[in-house]
N, C-alpha and C positions, 0 to 999 in steps of 0.2 A: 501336479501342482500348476504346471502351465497352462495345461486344460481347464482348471479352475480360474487360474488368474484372468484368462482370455475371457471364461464365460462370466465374470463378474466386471471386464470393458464392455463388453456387449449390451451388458443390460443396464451399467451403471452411466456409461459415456455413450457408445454408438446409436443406443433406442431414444434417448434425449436431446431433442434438437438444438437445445442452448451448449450443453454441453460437446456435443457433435462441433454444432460453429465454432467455438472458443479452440479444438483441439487442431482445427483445420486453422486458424488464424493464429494460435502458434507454430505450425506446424511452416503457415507462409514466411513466418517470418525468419525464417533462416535460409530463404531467400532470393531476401532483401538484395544482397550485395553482390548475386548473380544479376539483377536487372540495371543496378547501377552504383557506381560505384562511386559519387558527386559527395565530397568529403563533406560541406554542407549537411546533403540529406542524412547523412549516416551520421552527423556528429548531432543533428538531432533526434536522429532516433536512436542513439543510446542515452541521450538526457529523459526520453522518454520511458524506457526501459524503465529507466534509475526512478524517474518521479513514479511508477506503478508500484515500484515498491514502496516507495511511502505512502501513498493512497491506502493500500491495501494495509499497512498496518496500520493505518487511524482507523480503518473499516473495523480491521482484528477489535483494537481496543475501546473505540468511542461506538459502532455499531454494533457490535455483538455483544460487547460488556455493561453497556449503557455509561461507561468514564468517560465523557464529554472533555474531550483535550483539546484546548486554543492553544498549547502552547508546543505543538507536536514538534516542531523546526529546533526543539532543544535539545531531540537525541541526535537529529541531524548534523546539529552542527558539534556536539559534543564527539562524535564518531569522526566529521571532518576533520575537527583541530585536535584531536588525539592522534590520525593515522598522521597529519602535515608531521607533526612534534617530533613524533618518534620515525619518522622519517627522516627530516631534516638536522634533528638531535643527534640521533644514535644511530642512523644511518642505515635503519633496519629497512628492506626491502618492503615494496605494496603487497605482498602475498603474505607479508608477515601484519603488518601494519592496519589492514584491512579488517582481518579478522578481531584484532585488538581494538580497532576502532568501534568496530559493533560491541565489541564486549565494553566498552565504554559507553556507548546509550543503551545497550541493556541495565548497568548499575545508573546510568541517570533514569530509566524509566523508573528501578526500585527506589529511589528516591524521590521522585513524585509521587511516587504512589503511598507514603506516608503520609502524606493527608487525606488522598482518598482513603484511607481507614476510616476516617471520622465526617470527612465531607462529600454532600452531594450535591446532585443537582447544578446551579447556575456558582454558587460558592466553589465549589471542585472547578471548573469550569475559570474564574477566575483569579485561580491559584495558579492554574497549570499554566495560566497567562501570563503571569508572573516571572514566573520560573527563566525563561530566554531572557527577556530584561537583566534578573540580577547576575546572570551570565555576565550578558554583554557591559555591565559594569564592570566586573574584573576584568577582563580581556582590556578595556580601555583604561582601567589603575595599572596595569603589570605589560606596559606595551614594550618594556623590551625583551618580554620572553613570546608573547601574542601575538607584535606587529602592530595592536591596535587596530586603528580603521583600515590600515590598510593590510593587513596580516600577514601571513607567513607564505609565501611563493616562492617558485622552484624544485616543485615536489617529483619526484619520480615520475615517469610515464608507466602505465600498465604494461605499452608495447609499444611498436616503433610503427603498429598499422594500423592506422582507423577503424578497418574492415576485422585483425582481429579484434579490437576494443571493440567492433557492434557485436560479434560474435559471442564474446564474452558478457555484456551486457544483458544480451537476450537469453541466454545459458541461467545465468544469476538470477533474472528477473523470471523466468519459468519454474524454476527451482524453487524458489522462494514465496511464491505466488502458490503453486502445489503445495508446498508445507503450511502456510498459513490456510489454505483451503481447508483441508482435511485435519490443523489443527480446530478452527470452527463449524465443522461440517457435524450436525446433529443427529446424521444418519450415519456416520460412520463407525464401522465395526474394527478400527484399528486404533484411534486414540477417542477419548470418551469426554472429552473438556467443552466442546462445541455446545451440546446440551446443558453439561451446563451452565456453562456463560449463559448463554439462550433464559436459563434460568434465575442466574443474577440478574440479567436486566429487565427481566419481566417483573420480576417482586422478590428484592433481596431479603427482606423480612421474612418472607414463605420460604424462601432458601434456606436460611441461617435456623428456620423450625423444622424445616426436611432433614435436617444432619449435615447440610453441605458446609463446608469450612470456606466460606465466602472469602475471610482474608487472605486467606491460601492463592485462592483462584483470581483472586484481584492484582493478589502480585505478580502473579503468574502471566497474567496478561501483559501486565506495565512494561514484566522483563520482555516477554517475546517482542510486543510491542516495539518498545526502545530498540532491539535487537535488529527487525531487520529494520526501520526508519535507520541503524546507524549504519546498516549495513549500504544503504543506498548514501550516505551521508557519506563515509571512507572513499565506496567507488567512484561520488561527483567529485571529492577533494583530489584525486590521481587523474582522474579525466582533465577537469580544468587546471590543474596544477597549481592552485591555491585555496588555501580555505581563509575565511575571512569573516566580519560580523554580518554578511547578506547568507551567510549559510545559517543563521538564528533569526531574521526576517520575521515580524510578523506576518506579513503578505504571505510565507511561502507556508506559514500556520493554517494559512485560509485558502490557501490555494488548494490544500489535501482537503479539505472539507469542500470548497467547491465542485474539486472534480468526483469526488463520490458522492455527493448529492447528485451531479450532474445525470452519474451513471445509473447512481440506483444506489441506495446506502443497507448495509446488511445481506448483500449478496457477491462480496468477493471480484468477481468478474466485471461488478457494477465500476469501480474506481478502476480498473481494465480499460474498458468503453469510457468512462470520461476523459481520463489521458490522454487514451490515443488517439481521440477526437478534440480535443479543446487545447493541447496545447501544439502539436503539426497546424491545427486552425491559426493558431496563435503566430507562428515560426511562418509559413508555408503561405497563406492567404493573404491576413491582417497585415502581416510588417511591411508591404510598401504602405499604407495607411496610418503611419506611427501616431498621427493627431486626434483619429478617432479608433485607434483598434479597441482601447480599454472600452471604452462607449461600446463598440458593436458587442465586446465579450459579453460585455453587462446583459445589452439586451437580450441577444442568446440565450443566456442562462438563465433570465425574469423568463421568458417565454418558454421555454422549456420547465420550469417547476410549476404554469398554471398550469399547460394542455398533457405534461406527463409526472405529477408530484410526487410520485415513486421513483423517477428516473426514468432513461430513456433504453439501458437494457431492459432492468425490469416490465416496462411497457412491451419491449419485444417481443421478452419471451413471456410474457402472459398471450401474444398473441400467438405464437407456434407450440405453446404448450399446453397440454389440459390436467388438471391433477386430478385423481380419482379421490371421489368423494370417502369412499370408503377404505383403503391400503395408502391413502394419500400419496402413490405412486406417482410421477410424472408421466404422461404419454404423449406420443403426438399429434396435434391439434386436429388432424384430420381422421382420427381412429375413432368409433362409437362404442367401442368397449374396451376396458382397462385390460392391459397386455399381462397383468399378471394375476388379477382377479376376476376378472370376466364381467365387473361390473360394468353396468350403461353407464356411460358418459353423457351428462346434459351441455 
């Protein structure tokens, strides 16, 4: 079985040069806090960790499902002021409180996703818009259980070390990033929903006439969805040790659709690459700039959707990758015949 396992890394990850890169770039990143250990750098690169997870589940559900979510910052913060509460309430530890928090934007993902039963398109769209708003109306009627605008601080620490909190960060965010992967992956021969999602969002009416139980699979997304958006939502509320009304932000709605646009949207890896590029730019470059950083982001990002409209992974790896016309295999760019069917490559 290990012999098998290895020979299906080999063809599935090592012969694939986007794949290859990605597994080398997480692989560097543990480490990070061998080359330095500047509480700064590391306290942004576990924010950034946390934001890949979000990214990558708006990918999960508005890319691969075709559910258009503006209001994605509502599992987020739903997950944040569930794990504060019962923190700070019931005194429950973040290892307890964490997982409970996710399981709280996972039931707010099912909850949205009750109208997406019925609605589509730009309607769905701004419903899910909705949704954080009439949050943050309770939160500011019931401010002596919420805090209100300024909400509930003094939350547990993860750990007493930055260096384990990056550790743990990037552990989570690889984990989680793998599962959402291979839950949308359409060629995978371990879970089967990739396809078809793939298929919901291509033509849910051709779906729902193939036999596919679309509602089924609609929930199914909103939950996972919700799940890890809450799951990075719990881990920012223990990292910053407050949750509050900026963790349901609209801005931070848009900021997961930016950086997967950035990256490349319906390719997983893509909201990877915009992350870890757009907001270190952000942190790292821009902020001695504070008067124009928003202006530079802006332009960046106009500039980057004319000269790469797919994204700036996906532009990459169409360049070090060639798909075979015929087994639609990947191979790499410099090969002239497909590595597993021996077709010509043009």
């Amino acid at each position: 079985m290990i012999r098998r396992l290895f020979k299906d890394f080999q063809g599935d990850v090592l012969a694939i040069p986007g794949r290859l890169i990605a597994l080398i770039f997480f692989i560097l990143l543990f480490f990070v806090p061998l080359i330095t250990q500047e509480p700064y750098i590391l306290r942004t690169l576990i924010f950034t960790n946390l934001f890949v997870i979000f990214a990558v589940s708006w990918d999960l559900l508005s890319g691969y499902t075709g559910q258009i979510n503006f209001g994605h910052a509502l599992f987020f913060g739903v997950a944040a002021y569930t794990s504060a509460l019962l923190n700070l309430r019931l005194g429950l530890p973040p290892w307890a409180t964490i997982p409970l928090g996710a399981l709280g934007g996972m039931v707010a993902g099912l909850v949205v996703s009750l109208p997406a039963l019925r609605l589509r398109g730009p309607y769905l769209s701004l419903v899910t818009l909705a949704f954080p708003l009439m949050l943050l109306g309770v939160i500011f009627a019931f401010t002596d259980f919420t805090g209100g605008e300024l909400g509930v601080s003094g939350l547990d620490r993860i750990s007493d070390s930055r260096t384990v909190d990056y550790y743990i960060s990037a552990l989570v965010m690889l984990i989680s990033v793998f599962i959402m992967w291979k839950f949308t992956d359409a060629k995978s021969s371990i879970i089967r929903t990739g396809i078809i999602l793939h298929a919901i969002r291509e033509d849910e009416i051709t779906a729902r006439a193939s036999g596919i139980n679309t509602v089924r699979y609609k929930l199914l997304a909103f939950a996972v969805g919700g799940f890890f958006a809450g799951i990075a939502g719990a881990f920012h509320a223990h990292f910053m040790r407050i949750a509050g009304p900026s963790n349901l932000d609209l801005f931070l709605s848009f900021q997961a659709i930016i950086w997967t646009v950035f990256g490349g949207i319906t390719s997983i890896y893509g909201p990877v690459v915009g992350v870890y590029t757009l907001y270190p730019l952000m942190e790292f470059v821009l902020r001695e700039i504070s008067e124009y950083r928003f202006l530079i982001f802006a332009g960046i990002v106009v500039v980057m959707l004319l000269f790469m409209p797919e994204g700036i992974a996906v532009w990459v790896r169409d360049k070090i990758e060639r798909q075979c016309p015929r087994c639609k295999l990947s191979n790499m760019a410099f090969r002239q015949t497909c590595r597993a069917c021996g077709t010509h490559l043009h």
